[in-house]
Backbone bond lengths (Angstrom), bond angles and torsions (degrees), N, CA, C in turn:
res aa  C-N    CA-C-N  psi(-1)  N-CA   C-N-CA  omega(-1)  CA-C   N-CA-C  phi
1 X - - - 1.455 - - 1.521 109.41 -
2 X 1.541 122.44 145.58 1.250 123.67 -170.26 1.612 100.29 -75.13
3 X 1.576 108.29 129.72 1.887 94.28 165.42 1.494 108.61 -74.88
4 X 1.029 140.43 -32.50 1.224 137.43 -166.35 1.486 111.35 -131.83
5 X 1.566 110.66 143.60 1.773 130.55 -171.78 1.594 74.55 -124.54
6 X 1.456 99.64 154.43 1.292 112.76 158.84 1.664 116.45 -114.78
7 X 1.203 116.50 169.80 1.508 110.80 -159.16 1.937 79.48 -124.16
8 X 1.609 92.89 149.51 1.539 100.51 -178.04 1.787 109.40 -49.35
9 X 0.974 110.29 -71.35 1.610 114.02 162.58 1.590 109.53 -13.06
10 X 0.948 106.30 -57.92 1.881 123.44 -168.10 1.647 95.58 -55.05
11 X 1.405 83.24 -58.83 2.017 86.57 -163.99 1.455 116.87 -74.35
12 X 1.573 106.53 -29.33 1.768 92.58 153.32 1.229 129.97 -47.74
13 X 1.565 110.38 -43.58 1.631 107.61 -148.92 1.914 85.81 -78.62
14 X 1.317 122.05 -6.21 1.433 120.37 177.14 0.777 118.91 -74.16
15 X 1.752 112.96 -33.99 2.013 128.25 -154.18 1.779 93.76 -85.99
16 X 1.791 109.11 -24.36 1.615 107.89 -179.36 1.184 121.62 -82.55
17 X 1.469 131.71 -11.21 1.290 129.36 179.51 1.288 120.78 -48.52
18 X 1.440 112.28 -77.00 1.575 113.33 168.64 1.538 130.79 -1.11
19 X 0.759 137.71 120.96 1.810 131.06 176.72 1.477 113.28 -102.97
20 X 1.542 100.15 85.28 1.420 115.54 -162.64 2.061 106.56 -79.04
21 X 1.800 99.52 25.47 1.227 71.82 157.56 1.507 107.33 -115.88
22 X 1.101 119.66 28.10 1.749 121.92 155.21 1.086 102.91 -100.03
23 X 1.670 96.49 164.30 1.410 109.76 170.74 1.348 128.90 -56.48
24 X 1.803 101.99 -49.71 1.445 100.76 166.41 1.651 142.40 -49.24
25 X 1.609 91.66 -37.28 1.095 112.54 179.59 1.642 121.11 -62.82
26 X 1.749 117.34 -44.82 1.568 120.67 168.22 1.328 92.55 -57.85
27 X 1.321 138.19 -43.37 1.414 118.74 -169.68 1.326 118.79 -59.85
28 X 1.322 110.57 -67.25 1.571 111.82 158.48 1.401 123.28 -20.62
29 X 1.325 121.72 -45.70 1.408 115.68 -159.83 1.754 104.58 -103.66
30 X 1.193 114.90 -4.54 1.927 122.72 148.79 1.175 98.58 -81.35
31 X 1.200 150.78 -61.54 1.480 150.23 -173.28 1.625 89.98 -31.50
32 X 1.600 121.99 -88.69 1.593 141.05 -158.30 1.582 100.15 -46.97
33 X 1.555 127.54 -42.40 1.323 131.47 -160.65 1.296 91.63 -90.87
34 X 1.650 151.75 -5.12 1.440 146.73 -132.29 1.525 70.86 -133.06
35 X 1.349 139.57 -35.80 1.133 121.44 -153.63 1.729 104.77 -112.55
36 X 1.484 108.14 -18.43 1.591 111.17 163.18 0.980 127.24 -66.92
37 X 1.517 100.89 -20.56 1.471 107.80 -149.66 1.559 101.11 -109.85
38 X 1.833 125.61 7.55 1.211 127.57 -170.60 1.352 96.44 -152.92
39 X 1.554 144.56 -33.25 1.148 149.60 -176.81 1.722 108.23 68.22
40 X 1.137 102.34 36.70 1.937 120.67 -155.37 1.962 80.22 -86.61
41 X 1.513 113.64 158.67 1.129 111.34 177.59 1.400 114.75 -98.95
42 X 1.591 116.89 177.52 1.374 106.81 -157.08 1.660 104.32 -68.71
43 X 1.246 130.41 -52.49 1.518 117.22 168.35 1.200 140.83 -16.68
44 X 1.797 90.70 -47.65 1.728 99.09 179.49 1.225 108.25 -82.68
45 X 1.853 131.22 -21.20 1.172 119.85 -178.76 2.003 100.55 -72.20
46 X 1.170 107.18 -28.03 1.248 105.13 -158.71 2.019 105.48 -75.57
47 X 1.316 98.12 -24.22 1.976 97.70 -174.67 1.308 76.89 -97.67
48 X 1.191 161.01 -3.35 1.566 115.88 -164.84 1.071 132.51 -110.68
49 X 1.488 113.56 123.11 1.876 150.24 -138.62 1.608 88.13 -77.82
50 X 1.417 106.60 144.65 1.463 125.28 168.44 1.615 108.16 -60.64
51 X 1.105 136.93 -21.92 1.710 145.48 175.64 1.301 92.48 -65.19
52 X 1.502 135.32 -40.64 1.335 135.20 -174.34 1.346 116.59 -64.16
53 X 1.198 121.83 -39.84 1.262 117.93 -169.14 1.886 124.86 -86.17
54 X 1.140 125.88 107.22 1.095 136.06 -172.13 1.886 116.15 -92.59
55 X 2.093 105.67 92.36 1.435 88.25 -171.65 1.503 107.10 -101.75
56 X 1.329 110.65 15.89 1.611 105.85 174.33 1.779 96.93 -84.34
57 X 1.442 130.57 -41.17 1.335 113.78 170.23 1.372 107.31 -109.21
58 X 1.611 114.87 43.86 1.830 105.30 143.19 1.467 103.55 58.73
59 X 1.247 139.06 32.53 1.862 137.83 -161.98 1.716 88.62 -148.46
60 X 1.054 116.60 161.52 1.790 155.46 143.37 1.268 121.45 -115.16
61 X 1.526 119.03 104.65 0.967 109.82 148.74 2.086 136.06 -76.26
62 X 1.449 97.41 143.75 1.802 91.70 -164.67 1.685 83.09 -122.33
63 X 1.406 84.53 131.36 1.639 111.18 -177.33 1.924 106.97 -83.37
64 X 1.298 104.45 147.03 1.731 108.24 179.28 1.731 102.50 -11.41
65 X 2.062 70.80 90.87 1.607 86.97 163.42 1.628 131.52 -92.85
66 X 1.332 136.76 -138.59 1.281 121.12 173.83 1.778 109.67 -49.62
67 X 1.489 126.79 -57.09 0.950 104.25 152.94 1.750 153.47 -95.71
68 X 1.171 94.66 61.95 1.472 84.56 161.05 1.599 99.36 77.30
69 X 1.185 127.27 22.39 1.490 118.97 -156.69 1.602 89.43 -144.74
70 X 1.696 104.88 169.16 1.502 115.25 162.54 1.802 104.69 -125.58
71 X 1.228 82.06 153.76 1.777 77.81 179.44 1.644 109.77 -165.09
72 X 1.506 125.66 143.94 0.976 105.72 -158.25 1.775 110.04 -102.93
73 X 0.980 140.38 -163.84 1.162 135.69 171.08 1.567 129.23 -158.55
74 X 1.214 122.61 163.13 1.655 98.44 179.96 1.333 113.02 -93.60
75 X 1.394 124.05 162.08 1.580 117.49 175.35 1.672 87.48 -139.64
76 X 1.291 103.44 145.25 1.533 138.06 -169.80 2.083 108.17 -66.60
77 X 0.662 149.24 64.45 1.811 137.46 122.08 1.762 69.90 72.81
78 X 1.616 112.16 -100.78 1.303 101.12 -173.89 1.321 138.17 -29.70
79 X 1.157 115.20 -68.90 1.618 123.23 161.74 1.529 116.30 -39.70
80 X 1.272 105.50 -37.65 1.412 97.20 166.67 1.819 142.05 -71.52
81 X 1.808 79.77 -30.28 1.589 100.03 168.41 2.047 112.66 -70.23
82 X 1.162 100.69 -36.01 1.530 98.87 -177.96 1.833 105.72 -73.62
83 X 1.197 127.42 -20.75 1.396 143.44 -166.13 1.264 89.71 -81.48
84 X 1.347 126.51 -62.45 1.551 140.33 -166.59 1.794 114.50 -71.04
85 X 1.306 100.07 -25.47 1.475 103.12 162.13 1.396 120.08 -94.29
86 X 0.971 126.09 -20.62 1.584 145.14 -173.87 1.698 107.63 -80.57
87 X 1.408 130.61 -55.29 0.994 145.62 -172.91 1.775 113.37 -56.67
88 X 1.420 94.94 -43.66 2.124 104.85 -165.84 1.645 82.05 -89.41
89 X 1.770 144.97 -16.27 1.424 121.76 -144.53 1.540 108.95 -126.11
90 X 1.762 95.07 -31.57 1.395 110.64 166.68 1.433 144.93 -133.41
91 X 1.405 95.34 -0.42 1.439 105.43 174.78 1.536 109.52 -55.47
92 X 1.694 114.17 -64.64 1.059 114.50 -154.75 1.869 124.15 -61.34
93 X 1.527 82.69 -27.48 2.298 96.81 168.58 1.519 103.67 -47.86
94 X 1.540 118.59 -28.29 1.364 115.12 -137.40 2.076 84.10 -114.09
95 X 1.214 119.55 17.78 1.616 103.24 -169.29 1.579 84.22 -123.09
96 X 1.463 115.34 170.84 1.076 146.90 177.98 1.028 126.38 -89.26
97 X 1.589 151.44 -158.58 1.672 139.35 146.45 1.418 111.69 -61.71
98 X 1.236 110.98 -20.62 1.957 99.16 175.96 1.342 116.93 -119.67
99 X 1.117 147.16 158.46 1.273 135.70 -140.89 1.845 93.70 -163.69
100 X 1.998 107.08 78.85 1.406 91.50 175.16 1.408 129.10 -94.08
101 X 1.544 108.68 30.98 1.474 109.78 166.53 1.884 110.57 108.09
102 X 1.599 101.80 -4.00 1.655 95.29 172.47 1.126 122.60 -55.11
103 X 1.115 110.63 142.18 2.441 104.94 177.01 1.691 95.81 -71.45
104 X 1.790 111.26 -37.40 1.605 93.34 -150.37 1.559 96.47 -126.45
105 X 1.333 124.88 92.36 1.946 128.39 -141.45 2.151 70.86 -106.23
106 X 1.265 106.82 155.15 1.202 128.66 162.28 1.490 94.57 -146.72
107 X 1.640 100.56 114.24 1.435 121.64 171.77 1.851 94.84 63.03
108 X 0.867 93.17 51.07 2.022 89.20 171.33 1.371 130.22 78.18
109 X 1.872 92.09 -17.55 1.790 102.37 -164.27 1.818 103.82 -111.18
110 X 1.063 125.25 -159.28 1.366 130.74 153.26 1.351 120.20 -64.98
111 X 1.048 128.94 175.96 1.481 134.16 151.23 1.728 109.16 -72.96
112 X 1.391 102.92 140.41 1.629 106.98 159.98 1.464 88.95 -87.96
113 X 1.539 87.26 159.47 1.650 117.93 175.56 1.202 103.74 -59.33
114 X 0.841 135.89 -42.27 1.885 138.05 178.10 1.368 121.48 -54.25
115 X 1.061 100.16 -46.04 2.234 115.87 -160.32 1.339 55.31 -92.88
116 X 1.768 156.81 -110.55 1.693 123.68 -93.78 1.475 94.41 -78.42
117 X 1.222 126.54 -20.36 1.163 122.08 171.50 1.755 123.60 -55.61
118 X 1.512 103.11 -36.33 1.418 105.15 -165.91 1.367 97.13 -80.61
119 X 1.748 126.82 -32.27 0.930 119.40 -156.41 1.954 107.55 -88.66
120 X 1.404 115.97 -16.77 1.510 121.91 173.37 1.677 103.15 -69.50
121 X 1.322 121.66 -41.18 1.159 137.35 167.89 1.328 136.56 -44.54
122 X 1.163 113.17 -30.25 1.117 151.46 148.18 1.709 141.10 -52.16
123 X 1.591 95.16 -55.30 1.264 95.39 174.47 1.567 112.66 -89.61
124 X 1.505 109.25 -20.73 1.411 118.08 -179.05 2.275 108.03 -70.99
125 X 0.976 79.22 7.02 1.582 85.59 -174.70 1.439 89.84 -123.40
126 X 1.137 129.43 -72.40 1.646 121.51 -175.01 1.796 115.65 -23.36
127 X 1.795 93.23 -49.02 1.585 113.96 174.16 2.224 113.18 -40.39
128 X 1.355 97.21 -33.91 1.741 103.46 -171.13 1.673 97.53 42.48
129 X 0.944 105.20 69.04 1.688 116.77 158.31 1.729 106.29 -99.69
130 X 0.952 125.47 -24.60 1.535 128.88 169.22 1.654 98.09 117.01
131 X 1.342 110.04 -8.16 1.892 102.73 -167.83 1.528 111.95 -84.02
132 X 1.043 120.32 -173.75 1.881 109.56 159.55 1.974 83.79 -145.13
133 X 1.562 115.15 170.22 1.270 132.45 159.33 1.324 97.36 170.53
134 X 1.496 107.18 -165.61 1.775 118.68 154.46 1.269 93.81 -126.59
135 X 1.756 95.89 -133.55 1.365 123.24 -178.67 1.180 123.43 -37.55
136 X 1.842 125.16 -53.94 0.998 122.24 159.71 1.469 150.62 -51.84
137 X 1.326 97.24 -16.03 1.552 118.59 159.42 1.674 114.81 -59.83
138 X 0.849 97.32 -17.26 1.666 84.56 -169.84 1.775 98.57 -95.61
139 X 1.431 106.58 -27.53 1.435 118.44 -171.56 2.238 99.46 -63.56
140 X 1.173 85.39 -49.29 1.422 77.28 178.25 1.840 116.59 -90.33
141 X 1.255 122.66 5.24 1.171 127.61 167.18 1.835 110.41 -74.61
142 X 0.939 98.41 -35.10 2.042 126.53 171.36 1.005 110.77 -53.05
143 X 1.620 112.29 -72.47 1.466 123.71 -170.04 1.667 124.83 -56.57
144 X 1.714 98.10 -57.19 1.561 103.52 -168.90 1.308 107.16 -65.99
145 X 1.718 130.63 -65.02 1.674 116.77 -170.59 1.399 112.24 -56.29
146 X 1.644 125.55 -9.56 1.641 115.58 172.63 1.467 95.19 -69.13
147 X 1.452 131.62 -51.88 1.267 133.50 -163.54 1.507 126.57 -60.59
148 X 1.505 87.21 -33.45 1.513 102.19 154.99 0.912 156.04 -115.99
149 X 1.516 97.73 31.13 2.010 125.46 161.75 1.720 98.68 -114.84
150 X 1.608 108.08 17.27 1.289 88.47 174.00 1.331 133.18 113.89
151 X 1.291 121.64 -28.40 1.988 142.68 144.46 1.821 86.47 -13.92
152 X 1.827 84.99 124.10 1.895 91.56 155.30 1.368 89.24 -77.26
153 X 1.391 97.85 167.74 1.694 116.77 -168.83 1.654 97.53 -88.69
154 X 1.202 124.83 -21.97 1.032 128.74 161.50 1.610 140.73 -55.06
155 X 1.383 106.54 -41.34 1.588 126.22 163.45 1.271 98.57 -67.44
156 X 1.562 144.77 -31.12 1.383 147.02 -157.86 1.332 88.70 -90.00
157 X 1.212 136.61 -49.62 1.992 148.14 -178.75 1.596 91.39 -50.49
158 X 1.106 110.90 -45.61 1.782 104.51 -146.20 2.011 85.80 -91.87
159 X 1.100 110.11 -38.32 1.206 100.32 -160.32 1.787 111.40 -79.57
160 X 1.338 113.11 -17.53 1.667 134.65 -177.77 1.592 100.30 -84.87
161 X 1.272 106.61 -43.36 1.778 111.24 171.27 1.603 105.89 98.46
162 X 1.937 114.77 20.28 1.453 125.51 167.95 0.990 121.13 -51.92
163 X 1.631 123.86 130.75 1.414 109.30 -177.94 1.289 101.26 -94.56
164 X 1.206 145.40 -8.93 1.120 142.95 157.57 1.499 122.45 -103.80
165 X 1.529 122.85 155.02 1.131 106.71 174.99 1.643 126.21 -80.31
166 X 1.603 109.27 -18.74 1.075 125.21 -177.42 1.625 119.54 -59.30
167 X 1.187 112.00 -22.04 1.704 129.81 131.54 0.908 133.84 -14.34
168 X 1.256 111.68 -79.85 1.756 134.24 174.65 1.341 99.02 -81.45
169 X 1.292 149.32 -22.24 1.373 122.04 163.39 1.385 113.92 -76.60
170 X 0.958 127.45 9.62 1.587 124.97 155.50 1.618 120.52 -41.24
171 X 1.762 92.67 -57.74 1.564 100.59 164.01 1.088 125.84 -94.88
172 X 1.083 116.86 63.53 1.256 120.65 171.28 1.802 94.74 -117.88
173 X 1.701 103.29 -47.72 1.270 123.34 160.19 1.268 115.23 -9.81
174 X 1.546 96.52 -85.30 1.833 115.06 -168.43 1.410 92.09 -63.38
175 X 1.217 141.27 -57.13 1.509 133.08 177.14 1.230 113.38 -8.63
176 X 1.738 102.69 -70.97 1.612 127.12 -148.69 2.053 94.26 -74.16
177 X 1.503 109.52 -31.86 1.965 118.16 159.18 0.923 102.36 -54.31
178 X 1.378 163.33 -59.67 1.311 144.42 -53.59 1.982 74.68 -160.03
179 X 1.594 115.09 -64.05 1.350 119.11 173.46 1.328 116.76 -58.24
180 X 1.521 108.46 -49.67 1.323 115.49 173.83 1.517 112.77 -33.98
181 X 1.653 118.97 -55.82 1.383 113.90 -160.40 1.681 110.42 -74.10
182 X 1.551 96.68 -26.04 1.770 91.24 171.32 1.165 119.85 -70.91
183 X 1.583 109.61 -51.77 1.731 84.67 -172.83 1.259 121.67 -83.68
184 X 1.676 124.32 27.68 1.382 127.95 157.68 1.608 95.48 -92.77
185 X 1.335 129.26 -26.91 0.891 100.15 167.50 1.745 139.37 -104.02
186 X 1.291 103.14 19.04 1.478 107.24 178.51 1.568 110.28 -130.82
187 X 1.160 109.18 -16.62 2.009 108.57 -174.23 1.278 101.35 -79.04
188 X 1.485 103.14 137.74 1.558 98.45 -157.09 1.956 95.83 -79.91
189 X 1.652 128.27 -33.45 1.282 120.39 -179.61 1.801 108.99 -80.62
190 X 1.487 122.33 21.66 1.576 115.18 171.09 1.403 116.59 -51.20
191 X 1.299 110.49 -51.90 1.641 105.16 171.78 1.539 100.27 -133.27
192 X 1.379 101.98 173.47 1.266 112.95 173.18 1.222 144.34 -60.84
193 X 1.365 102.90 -19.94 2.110 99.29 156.92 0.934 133.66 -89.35
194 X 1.541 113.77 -26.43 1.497 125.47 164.51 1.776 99.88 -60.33
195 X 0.831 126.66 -55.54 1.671 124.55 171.93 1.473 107.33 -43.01
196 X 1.252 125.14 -56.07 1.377 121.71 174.01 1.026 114.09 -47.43
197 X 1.136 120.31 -68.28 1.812 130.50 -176.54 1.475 101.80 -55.71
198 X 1.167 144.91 -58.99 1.707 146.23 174.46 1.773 86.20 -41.12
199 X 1.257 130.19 -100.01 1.253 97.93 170.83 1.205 158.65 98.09
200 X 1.536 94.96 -152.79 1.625 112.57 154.57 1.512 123.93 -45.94
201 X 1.357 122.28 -65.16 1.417 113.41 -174.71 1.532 101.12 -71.18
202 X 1.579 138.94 1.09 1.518 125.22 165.61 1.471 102.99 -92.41
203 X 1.174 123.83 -3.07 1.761 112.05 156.39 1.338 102.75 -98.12
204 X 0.841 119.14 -37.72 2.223 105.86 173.76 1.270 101.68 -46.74
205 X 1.176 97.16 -50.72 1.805 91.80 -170.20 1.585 126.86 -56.94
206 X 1.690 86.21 -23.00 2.055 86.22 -169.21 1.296 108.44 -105.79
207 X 1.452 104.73 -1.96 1.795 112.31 161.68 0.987 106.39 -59.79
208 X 1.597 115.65 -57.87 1.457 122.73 -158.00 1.917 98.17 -59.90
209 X 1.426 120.47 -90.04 1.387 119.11 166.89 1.633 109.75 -18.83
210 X 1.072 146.88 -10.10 1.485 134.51 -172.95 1.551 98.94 -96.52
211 X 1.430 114.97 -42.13 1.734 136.46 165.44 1.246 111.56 -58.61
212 X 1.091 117.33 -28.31 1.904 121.02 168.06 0.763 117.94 -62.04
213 X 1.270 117.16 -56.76 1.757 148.20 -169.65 1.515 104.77 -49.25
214 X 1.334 96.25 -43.40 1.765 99.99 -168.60 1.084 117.79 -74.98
C-alpha cells in the first residue's frame, strides 16, 4: 500500500524546486513533470529516447517495460511544453560525443536507478511538504485521484503497465481511505459530536420558523 498520496498543492510545490535556469535544473523539472504527467516508472523515465515521444498525438511510447512489453501512454500539453523547451536549451550541454537518443543523459549516459532516485528524493524533501518518497511517489500520486474522479481501473492497468490487475486494485484501496478520511471528516452525522454540534443551530433554526408560524 502507498504510504503517501500527494495533494495537488503538494506536487506543485515539488514540480517548483528545480532551478530551471540551469541546465540541470530544466532537466530536472521535465524529468518531475515526465513522471506526473505519465506515472511511468523510474527505468522507463530513465531509457526513454526522444524517437519515443509523440507531441503531435500527446502519447509516449515506453519500450520493454517491467514486463517485457511496449505500451503507449498519454503525457500532458504541460509535460510536453517543459520537454519541448528542455530538449532545443538543455539537452545538448548535458550529451557527450555520441548522442543515443536519451531525453534525460547525465554525463552522456542514462541515469542509474540510484542517482534518479536520489535526485526525485531530493527535491520532494527540499519541497518540506512533510512527505518523503521518490519516483514511486509520483506513480501513486497518478493512480489514486484518477481512481477517484472516476478512471476504470482498467485504463489505470494499461496506463501503469500492471500485469495484473490485482496491482492496480491496490488503489482503489487508498481511494476507498482517502474518502473514508473526508467524510469522517466533513459529514456533519460521521460521529456523534459532530452530529451534536450540526444540531444545535438546526433547532435554533426551527424555533425561530415555529415563532413565524404563529
Amino acid at each position: 500500500m502507498p504510504k503517501y498520496v500527494l495533494s495537488l498543492d503538494e506536487m506543485e510545490a515539488v514540480l517548483r524546486q528545480p532551478d530551471v535556469s540551469r541546465v540541470e535544473g530544466l532537466r530536472d523539472r521535465a524529468i518531475l513533470e515526465t513522471f506526473y504527467a505519465t506515472g511511468m516508472r523510474r527505468m522507463e523515465v530513465a531509457n526513454l529516447k526522444v524517437y519515443d515521444i509523440d507531441r503531435e498525438r500527446g502519447s509516449v511510447m515506453i519500450r520493454q517495460d517491467k514486463g517485457k512489453k511496449d505500451r503507449h501512454t498519454p503525457m500532458s500539453e504541460r509535460a510536453l511544453g517543459w520537454i519541448g523547451k528542455y530538449v532545443p536549451e538543455a539537452r545538448p550541454w548535458l550529451l557527450t560525443a555520441s548522442d543515443d537518443g536519451t531525453v534525460f543523459p547525465e554525463d552522456g549516459a542514462a541515469f542509474e536507478r540510484l542517482r534518479l532516485t536520489t535526485l526525485v528524493r531530493g527535491y520532494i524533501r527540499k519541497a518540506e511538504i512533510g512527505k518523503t518518497g521518490g519516483c514511486h511517489l509520483f506513480r501513486d500520486t497518478v493512480a489514486t485521484p484518477m481512481l477517484k474522479n472516476g478512471a476504470d481501473i482498467r485504463v489505470i492497468q494499461e496506463m501503469l503497465g500492471h500485469a495484473k490487475l490485482t496491482t492496480t486494485e491496490l488503489y482503489t484501496r487508498v481511494s476507498i481511505n482517502l474518502l473514508k478520511q473526508v467524510y469522517l471528516a466533513t459529514h456533519p452525522g460521521a460521529n456523534a459530536k459532530r452530529a451534536e454540534t450540526a444540531a444545535e443551530p438546526m433547532a435554533s433554526l426551527e424555533a425561530e420558523v415555529e415563532e413565524e408560524d404563529v
